[in-house]
ZADO-1210 file (C-alpha; in nm, 4 decimals, padded with zeros to 6 digits):
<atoms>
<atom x="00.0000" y="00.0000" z="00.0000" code="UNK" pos="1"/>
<atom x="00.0742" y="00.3735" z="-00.0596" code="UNK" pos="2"/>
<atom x="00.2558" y="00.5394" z="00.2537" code="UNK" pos="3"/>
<atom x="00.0527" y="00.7381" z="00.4561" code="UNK" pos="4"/>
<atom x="00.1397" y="01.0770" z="00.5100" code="UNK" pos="5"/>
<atom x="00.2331" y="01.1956" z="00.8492" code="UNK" pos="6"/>
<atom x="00.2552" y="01.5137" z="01.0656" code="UNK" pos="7"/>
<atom x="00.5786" y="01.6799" z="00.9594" code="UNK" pos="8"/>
<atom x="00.8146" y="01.7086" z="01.2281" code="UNK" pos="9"/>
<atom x="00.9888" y="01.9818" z="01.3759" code="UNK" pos="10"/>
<atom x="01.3421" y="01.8339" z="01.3534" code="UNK" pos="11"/>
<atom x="01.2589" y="01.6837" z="00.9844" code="UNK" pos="12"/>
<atom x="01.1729" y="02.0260" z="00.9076" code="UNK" pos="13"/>
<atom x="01.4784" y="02.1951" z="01.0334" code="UNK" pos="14"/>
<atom x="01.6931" y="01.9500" z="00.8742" code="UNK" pos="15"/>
<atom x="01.5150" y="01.9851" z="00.5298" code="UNK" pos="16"/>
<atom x="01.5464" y="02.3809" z="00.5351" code="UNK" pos="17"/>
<atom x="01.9424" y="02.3201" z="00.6426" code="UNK" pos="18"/>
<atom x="02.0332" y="02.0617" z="00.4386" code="UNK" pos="19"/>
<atom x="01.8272" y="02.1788" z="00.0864" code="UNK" pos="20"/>
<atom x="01.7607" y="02.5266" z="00.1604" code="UNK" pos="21"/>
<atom x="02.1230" y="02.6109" z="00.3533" code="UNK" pos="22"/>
<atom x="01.8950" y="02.8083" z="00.6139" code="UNK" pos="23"/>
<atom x="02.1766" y="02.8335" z="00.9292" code="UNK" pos="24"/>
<atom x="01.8956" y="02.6783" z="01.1373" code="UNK" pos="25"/>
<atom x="02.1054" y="02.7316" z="01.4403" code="UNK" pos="26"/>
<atom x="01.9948" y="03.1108" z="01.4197" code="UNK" pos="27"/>
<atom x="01.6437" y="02.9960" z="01.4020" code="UNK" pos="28"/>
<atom x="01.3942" y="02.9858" z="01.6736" code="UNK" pos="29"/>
<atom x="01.0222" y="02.8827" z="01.6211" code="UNK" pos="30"/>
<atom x="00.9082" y="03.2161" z="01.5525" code="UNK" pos="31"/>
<atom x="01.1825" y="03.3210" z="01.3655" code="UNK" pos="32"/>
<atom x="01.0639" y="03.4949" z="01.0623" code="UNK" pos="33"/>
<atom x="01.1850" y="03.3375" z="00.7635" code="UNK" pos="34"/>
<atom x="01.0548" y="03.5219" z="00.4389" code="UNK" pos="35"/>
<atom x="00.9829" y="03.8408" z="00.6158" code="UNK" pos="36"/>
<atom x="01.3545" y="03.8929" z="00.7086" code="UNK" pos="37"/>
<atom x="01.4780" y="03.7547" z="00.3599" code="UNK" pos="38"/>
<atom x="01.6577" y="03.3990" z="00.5115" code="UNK" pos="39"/>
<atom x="01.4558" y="03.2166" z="00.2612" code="UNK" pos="40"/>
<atom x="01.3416" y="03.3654" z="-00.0718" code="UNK" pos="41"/>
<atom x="01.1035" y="03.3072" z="-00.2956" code="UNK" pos="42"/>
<atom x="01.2645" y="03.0305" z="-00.5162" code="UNK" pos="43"/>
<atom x="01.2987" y="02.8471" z="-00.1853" code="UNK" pos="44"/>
<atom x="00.9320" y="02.8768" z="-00.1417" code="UNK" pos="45"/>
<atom x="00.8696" y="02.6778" z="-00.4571" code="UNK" pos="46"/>
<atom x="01.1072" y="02.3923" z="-00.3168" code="UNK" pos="47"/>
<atom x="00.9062" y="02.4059" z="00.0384" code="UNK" pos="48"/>
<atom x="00.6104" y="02.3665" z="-00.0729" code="UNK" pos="49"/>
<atom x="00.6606" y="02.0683" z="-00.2998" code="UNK" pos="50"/>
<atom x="00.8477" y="01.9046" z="00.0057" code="UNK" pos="51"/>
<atom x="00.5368" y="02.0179" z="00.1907" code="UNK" pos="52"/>
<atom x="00.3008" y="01.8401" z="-00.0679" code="UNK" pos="53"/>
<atom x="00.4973" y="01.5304" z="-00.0255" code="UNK" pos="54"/>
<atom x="00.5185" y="01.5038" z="00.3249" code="UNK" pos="55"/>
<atom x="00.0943" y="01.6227" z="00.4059" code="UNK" pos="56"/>
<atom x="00.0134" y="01.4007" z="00.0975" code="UNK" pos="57"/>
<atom x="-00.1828" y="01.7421" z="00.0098" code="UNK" pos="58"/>
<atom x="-00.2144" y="01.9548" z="-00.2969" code="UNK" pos="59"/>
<atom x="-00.1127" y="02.2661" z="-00.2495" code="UNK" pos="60"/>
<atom x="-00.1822" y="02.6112" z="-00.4532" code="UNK" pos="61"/>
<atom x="-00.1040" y="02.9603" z="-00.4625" code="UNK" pos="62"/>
<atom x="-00.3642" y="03.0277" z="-00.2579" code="UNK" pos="63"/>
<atom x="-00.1807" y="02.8342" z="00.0281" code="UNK" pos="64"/>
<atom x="00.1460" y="03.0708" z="-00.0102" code="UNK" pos="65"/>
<atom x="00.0883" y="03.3005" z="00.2441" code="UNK" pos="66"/>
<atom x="00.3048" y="03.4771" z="00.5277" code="UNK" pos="67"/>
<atom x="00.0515" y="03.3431" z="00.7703" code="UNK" pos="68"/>
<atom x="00.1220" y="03.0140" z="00.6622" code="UNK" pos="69"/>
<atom x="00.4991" y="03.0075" z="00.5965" code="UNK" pos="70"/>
<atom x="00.6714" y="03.2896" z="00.7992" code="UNK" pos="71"/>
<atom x="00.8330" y="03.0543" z="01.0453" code="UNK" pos="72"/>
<atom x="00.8944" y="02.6709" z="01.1661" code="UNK" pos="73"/>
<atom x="00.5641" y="02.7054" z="01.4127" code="UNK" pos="74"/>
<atom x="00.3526" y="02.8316" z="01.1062" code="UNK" pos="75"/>
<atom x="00.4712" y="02.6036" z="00.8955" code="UNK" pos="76"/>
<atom x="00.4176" y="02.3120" z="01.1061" code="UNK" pos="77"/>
<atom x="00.0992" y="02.4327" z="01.2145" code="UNK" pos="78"/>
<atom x="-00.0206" y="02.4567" z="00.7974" code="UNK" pos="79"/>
<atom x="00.1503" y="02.1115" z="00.7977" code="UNK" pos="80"/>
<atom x="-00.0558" y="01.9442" z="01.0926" code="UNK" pos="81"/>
<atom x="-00.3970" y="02.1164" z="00.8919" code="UNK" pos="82"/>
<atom x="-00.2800" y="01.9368" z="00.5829" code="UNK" pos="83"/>
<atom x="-00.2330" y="01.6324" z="00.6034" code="UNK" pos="84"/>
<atom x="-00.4325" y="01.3611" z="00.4921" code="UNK" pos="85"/>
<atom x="-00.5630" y="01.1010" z="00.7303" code="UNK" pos="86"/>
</atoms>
């Protein structure tokens, strides 16, 4: 069977934006602002949210890409937990 999706994780998050986004994560805090302050841009955001899509198991629009949504870890995990598919 198809893998299920599951809740994105805090530390597979941090390691994705460090590893394929080189975002120093070690100056990062949960409420760090990421696109506000410019430490990810917005050809990073394309690469986030397909890496969000495969890890909710959700399709994700424009609609979606929103500083509410993406301005730091908590948002984005919160956006993650909301998204994925049972």
């Amino acid at each position: 069977p198809p893998q299920r999706p599951m809740a994105l994780s805090k530390e597979d998050l941090l390691t994705y934006l460090q590893k394929k986004l080189r975002v120093d994560v070690s100056k990062v805090d949960d409420d760090t602002e990421l696109f506000s302050s410019g430490v990810i841009d917005s050809f990073a955001m394309v690469d986030l949210l397909v890496f969000l899509e495969k890890q909710t198991g959700s399709k994700l629009g424009p609609e979606h890409i929103t500083v509410e949504n993406f301005d730091s870890v908590s948002r984005i995990l919160n956006f993650a937990t909301a998204h994925t598919k049972a």
